[in-house]
C-alpha positions as CSV (number, residue, x, y, z in Angstrom):
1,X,53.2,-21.9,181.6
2,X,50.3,-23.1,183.6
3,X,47.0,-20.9,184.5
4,X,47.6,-19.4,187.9
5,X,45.5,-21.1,191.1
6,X,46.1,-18.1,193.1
7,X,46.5,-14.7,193.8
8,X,50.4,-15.2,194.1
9,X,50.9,-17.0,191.0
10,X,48.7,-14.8,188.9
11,X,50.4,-11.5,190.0
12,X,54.0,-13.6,189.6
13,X,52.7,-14.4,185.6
14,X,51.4,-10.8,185.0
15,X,54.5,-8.9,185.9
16,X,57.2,-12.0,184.5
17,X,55.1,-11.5,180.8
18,X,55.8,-7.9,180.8
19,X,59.2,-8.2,181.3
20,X,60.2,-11.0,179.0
21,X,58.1,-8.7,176.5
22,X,60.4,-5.9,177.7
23,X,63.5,-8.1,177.5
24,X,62.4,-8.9,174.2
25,X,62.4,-5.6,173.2
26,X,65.1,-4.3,174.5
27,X,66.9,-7.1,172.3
28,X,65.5,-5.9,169.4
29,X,67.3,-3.2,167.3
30,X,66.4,0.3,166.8
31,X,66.1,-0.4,162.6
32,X,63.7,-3.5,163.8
33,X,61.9,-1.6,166.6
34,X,60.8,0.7,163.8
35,X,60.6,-1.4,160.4
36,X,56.7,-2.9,160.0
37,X,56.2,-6.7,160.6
38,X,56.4,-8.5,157.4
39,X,54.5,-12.3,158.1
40,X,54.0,-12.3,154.1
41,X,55.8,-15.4,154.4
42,X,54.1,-17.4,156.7
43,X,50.9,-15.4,157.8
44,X,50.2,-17.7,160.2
45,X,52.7,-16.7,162.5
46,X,50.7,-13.1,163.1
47,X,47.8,-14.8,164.3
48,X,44.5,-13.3,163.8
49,X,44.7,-11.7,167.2
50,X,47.2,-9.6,165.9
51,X,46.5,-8.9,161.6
52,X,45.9,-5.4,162.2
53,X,49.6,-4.6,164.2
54,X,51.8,-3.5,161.8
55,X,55.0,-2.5,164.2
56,X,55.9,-2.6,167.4
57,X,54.0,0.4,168.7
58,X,51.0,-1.1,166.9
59,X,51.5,-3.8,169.4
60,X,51.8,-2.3,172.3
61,X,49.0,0.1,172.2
62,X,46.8,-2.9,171.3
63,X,47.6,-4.4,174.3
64,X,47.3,-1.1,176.3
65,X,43.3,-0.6,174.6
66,X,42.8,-4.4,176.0
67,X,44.0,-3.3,179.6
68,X,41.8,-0.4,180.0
69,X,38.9,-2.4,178.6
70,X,39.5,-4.6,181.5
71,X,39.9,-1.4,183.6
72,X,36.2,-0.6,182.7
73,X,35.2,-3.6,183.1
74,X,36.2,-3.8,186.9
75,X,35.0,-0.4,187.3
76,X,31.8,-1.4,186.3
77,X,31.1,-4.2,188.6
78,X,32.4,-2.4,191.5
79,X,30.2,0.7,190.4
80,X,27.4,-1.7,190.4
81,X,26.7,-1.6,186.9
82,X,28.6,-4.1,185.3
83,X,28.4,-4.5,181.8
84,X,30.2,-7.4,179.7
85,X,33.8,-7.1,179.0
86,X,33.4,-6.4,175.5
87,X,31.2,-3.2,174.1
88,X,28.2,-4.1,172.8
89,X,28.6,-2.6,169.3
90,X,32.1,-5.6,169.1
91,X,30.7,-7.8,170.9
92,X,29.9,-10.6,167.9
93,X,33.2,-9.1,165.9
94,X,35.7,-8.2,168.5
95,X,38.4,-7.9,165.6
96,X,36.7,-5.1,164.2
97,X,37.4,-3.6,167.6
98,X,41.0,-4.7,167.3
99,X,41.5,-2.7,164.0
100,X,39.8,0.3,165.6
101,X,42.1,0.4,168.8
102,X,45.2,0.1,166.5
103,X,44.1,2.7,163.9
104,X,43.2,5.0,167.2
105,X,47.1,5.2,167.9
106,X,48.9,5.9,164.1
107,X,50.0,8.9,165.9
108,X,50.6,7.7,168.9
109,X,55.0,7.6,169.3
110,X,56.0,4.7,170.2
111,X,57.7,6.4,173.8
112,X,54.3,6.9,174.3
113,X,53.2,3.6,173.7
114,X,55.9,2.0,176.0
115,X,54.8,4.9,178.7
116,X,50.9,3.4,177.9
117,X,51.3,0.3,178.6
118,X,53.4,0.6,181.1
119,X,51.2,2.6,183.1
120,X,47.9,0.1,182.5
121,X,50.6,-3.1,183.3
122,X,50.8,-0.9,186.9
123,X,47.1,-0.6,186.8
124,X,46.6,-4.1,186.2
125,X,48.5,-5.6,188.6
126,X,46.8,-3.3,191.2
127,X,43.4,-4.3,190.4
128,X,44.3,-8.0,190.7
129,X,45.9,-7.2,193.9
130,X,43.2,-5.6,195.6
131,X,40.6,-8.9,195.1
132,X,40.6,-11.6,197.5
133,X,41.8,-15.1,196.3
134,X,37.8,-16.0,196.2
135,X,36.6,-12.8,194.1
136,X,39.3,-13.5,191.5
137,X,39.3,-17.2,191.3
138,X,35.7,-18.3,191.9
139,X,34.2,-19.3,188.3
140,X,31.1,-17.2,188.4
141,X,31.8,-14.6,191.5
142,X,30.4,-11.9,189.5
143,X,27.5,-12.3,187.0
144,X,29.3,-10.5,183.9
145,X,32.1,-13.1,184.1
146,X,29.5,-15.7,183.2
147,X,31.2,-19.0,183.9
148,X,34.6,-18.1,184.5
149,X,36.8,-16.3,187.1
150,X,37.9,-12.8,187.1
151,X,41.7,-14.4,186.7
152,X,41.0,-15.7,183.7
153,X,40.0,-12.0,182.1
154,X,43.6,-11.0,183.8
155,X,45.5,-13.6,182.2
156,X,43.8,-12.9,179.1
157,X,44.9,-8.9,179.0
158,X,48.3,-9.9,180.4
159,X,50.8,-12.8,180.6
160,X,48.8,-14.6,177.8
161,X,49.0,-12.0,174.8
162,X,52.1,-10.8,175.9
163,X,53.5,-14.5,175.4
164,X,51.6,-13.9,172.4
165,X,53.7,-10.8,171.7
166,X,57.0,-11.7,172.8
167,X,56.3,-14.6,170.2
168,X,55.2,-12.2,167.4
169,X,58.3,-9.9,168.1
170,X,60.7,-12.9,167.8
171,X,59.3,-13.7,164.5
172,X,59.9,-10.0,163.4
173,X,63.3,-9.9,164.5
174,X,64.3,-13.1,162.9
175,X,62.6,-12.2,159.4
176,X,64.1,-8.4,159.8
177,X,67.5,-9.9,159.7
């Protein structure tokens, strides 16, 4: 699927991610939603993105921690203190961040992680609605998005890793069988 050029299309790819990585779910089984991936076989099908998700709750709380990063990072610039997307302290190893998010949520059920991301999914597609077509596609609108548009940090806490994850999930079910 192409990038979105414009407010439409980008709310249309954030909410139609989320539910193919629902649907894809909810064709999982209950013995598969719970087992732990297993990519021992080809470990390139995990993708670095994802080496620290070992189920499907791991998953979705990791893309949960990504969505209220972005949610900070909005905040931010609207408080008038905006700060780069990542913290400083991951900034030059963001997958040490990625382990950490994932390791924050070993207790975390995975009702709860469904109920998570749902919730930040909402959030998301609030945020985006609420900027004009220029603030969210104009490369450069606000200083901390350097040289690209605020879209582009959207797609890349939604609709892309969830692609990403409805991929990764597929794999899981096919090697669980």
């Amino acid at each position: 699927m192409p990038n979105p050029t414009n407010k439409q299309e980008l709310l249309a790819a954030m909410a139609d991610g989320y539910a193919k990585l629902n649907e894809q779910i909810g064709k999982m089984s209950e013995e598969a939603i719970s087992s732990s991936f297993d990519f021992a076989a080809d470990p390139k099908k995990c993708g670095v993105r994802w080496q620290y998700d070992r189920c499907v709750r791991d998953l979705l709380t990791h893309l949960h921690e990504w969505q209220a990063l972005m949610r900070e990072f909005v905040n931010n610039i609207r408080e008038g203190h905006p700060k780069d997307y990542l913290p400083d302290e991951y900034r030059k190893n963001y997958h040490e961040m990625d382990k950490m998010l994932v390791e924050k949520h070993q207790n975390t059920p995975l009702e709860e992680a469904k109920r998570l991301l749902q919730e930040t999914q909402e959030e998301m597609l609030r945020l985006a609605e609420s900027f004009t077509e220029e603030k969210l596609f104009t490369k450069g609108y606000y200083k901390s998005t350097y040289t690209t548009d605020m879209a582009a940090y959207f797609v890349s806490v939604t609709s892309s890793p969830y692609g990403q994850a409805v991929k990764l999930l597929k794999t899981h079910q096919k090697n669980h069988k």
